[in-house]
C-alpha positions, 0 to 999 in steps of 0.5 A, spaced: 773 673 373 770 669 367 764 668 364 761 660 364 762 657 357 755 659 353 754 652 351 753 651 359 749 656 360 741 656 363 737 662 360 731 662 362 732 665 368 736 669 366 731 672 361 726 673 368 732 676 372 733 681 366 726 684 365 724 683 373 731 686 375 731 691 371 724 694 373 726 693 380 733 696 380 730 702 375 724 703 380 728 702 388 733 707 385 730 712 381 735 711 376 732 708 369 738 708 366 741 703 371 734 698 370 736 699 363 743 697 364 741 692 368 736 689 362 742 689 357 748 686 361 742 680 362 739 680 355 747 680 353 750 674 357 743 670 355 744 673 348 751 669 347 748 663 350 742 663 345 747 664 339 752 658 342 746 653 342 741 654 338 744 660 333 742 666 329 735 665 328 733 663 334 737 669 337 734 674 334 726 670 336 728 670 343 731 678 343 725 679 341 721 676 345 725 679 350 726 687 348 719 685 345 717 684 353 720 690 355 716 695 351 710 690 352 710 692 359 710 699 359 703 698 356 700 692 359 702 696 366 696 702 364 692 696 364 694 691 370 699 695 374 706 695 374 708 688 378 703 684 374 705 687 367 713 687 370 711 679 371 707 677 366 713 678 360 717 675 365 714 669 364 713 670 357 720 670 355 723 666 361 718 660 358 719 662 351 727 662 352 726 654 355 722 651 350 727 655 344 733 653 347 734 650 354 729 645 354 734 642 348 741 642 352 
């Protein structure tokens, strides 16, 4: 098995399937750890991508808005419920993610 060249790699939706696929695996197995794992392997393999095509500074923006995106549901979720905060910071970073890197390739 080997990973794509991170110059090739599309991270908009990896960053949705990062936070949407963490929530998911953490809540349909009951392991939050697991959802964190998942959370970590995508935001690690988007992560590379971002260094590779628009470098450090606008990794460590993406990283935030995506970790940033992670905390922020939590409390959006006392608000509006779990699935529309879990969507709704998807959403953010996954359009954060296009325009910062992708949209440029």
């Amino acid at each position: 098995m080997e990973l794509r060249d991170p110059a090739h790699v599309d991270t908009a939706p990896l960053a949705a399937l990062g936070l949407v696929g963490g929530f998911l695996a953490a809540r349909e197995t009951g392991i939050r750890p697991l959802g964190g794992v998942v959370l970590g392997l995508a935001g690690f393999y988007a992560g590379r991508s971002w260094l590779a095509q628009s470098g450090p500074a606008a990794t460590a923006g993406l990283s935030a808005v995506y970790l940033g995106g992670f905390g922020a549901s939590h409390v959006l979720a006392k608000r509006i419920g779990a699935w529309p905060a879990v969507l709704s910071v998807a959403a953010v970073s996954a359009v954060a993610a296009w325009a910062v890197n992708d949209r440029h390739r």
